[in-house]
N, C-alpha and C positions, 0 to 999 in steps of 0.2 A: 123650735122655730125661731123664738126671740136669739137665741143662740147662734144660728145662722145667718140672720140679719144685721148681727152685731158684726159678726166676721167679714158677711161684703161691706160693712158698711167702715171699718178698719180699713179693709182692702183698699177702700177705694180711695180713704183718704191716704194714706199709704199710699197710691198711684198716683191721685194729682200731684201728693210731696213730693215723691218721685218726679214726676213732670215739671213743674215747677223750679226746682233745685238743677236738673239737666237743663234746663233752659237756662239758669242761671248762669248754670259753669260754662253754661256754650258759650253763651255772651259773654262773661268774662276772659274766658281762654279766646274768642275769637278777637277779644281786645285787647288781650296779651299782645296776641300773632302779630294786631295790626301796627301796636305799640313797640313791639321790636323788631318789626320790619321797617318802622320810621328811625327807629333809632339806628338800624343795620345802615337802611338809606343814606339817612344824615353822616352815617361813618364811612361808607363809602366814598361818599359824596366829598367828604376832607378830605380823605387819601387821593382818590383823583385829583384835586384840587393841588395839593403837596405834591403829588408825581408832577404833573403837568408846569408846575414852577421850576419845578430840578430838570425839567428837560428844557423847557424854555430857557434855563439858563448856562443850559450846556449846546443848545444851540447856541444863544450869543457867544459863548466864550467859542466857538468852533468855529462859526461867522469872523469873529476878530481875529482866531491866529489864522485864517482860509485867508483873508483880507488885511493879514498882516503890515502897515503903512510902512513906503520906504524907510529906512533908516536913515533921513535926509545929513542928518551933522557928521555920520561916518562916511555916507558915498564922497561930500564933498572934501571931508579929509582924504583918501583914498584917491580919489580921482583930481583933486584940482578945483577948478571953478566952479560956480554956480551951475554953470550949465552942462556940468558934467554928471548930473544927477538925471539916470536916464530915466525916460517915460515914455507909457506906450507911445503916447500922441506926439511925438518931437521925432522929427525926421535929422538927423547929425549928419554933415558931411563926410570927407573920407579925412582931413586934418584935423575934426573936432575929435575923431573916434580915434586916430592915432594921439591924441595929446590926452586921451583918456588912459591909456596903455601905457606910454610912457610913464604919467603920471601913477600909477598904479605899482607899476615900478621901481618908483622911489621911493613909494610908501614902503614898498616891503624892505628895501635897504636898509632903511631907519630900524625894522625890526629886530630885537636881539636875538631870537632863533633863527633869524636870516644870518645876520652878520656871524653868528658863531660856524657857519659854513668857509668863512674866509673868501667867497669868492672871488675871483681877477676878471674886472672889471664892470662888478654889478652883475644884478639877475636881467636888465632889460638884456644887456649882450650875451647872455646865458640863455635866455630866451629866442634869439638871433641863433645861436648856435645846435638849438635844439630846434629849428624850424628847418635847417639843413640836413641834419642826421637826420629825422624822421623822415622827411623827402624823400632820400636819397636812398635809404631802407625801407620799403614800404612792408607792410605784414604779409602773410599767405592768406589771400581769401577763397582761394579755390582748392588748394592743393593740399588743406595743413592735415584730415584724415588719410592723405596718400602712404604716410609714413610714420611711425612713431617719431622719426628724428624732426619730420616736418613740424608734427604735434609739439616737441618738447622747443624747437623754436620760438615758433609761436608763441608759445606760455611763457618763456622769458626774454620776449621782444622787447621791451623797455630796459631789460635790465641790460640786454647786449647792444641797444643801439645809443643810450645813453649815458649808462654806468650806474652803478650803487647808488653815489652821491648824489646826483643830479634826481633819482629816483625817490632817494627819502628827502630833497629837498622838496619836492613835489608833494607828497606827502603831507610835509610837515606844516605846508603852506594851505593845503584843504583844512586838516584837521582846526588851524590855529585864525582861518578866516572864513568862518562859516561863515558868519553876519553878513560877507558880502559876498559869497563865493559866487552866488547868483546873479546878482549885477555884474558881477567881475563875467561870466562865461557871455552873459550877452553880450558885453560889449566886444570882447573876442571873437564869437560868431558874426557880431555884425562886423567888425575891423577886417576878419577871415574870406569872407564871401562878399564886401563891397567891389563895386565894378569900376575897376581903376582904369582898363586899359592895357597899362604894363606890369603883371606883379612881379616882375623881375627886378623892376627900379626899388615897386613898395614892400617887396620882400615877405609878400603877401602867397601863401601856398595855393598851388596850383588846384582844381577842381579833382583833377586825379588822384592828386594827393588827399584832400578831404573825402573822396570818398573811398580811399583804400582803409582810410582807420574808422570812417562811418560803417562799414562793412564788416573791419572786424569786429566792431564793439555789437552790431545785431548780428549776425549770421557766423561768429565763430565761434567755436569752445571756450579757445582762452580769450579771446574779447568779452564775453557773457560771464567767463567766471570770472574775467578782472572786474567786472563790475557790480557781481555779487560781493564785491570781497568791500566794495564801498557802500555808506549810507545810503539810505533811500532818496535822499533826493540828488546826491549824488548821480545815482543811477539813474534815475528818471530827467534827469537836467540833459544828462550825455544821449539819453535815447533820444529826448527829445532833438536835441539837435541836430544828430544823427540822422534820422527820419526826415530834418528838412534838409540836408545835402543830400539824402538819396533822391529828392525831390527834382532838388536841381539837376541831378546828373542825370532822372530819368530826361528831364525837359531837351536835354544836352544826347539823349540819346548813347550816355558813356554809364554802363552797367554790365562789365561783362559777367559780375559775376554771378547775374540770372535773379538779383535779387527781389522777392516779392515785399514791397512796401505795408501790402494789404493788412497782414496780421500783425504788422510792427504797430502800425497806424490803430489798430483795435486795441494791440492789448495797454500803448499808453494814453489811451481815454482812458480805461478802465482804472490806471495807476495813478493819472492825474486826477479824476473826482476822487478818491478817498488820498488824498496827501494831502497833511496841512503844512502850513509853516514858508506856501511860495508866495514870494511877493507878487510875480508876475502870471499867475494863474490864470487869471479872467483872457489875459492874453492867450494863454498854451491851446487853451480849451476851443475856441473860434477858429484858431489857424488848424487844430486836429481836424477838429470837424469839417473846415472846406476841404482839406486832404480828402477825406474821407469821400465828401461827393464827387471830387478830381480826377476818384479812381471805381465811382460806382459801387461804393460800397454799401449795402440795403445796412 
């Protein structure tokens, strides 16, 4: 009997040790848990911290080249005077935007890869020369899948209405003036499309004529693949432009060739928010978008 009461009496201390001791490691492993869940926390909590720096700062850097500032000491080398440093808010007349052109054109003279062209009488009169060929040649915008011969025209349009030379002059002149290529087309488009009156006296191309190469460059094969074949903003600078002569010429009611603006208008938003590197962005973006309500687009 005493034998037996020894045994529960083991047991039981045996049980509360048991008890006790599980209590113990509970609380300690639950303050493990708690302890390396603070510690998990706090490590978390730095790596957020660290990610969230490295985006923030790759926001700024994307904010800065998005908002890239003019390049004020090259536009005014480039173009001339002070005031030839375009901006959105300055309205130019139609003799300040031709003395921007001209000027523009002397710049490239001075150039050594200009000049190793040799050419007779300057690029401004090279430029004169190539505003008549192109006129006077307009692309195929309706006809160019009628024929393969039509097709292979088309695709070497420039090369047959201008020549070799004059073509990799072209060329030579994107690749070598990026810094300004962009300033340099606006001021073109607006010199191209100001309302003179006569463009016969200002030698200024006809509406028909901008929109027969506004045309090929959206709605043909070889317009779209000549423009694959250039940078991206390259591309998106010409669409864009492009898109506001179709603009005009819907206003004008001169669009035979049935062309719809709508998806042109959509897919350069979509090209304009992810391109960096435009000066004139803030601009592109405001003028798409009233397109876009112009024409009812949801």
């Amino acid at each position: 009997m005493d034998k037996v009461i020894k045994v529960g009496i083991v047991a039981a201390i045996v049980g509360i040790a048991a008890y006790f001791g599980y209590s113990l490691f509970s609380s300690w492993h639950k303050g493990s848990l708690e302890t390396a869940k603070r510690h998990e926390r706090v490590e978390w909590e730095k790596r957020t911290k660290e990610l969230m720096e490295k985006v923030t700062g790759l926001e700024e850097e994307l904010t800065s080249i998005k908002g890239e500032s003019i390049p004020e000491r090259k536009l005014k080398e480039v173009f001339g005077s002070e005031s030839a440093v375009v901006k959105e808010e300055q309205l130019l007349d139609f003799e300040e935007i031709e003395q921007q052109i001209k000027a523009f054109f002397s710049y490239l003279d001075e150039q050594d890869y200009v000049q190793a062209y040799e050419l007779k009488g300057g690029t401004y009169q090279q430029f004169q020369l190539v505003l008549k060929k192109l006129s006077a040649q307009l692309p195929s915008i309706t006809e160019e899948t009628a024929s393969l011969y039509n097709l292979y025209r088309n695709m070497a349009h420039f090369f047959r209405v201008l020549g070799k030379k004059r073509v990799n002059l072209t060329r030579d002149v994107l690749q070598n003036e990026d810094e300004i290529i962009e300033s340099a087309m606006q001021t073109f488009y607006l010199w191209a499309t100001y309302e003179t009156g006569d463009k016969a006296i200002t030698g200024q191309p006809k509406l028909k004529t901008l929109y027969s190469y506004s045309a090929f460059f959206l709605n043909t094969l070889a317009g779209r693949s000549y423009l694959l074949r250039r940078d991206s903003k390259i591309r998106i600078l010409t669409t864009y432009y492009s898109v506001l002569i179709l603009d005009k010429a819907n206003d004008e009611h001169l669009n035979p060739g049935g062309i719809d603006i709508r998806p042109h208008i959509e897919f350069l938003l979509n090209d304009l928010q992810t391109q960096i590197g435009l000066i004139h962005q803030k601009q592109y973006l405001p003028e798409l978008k009233q397109l876009a309500d112009k024409y009812k687009m949801s």
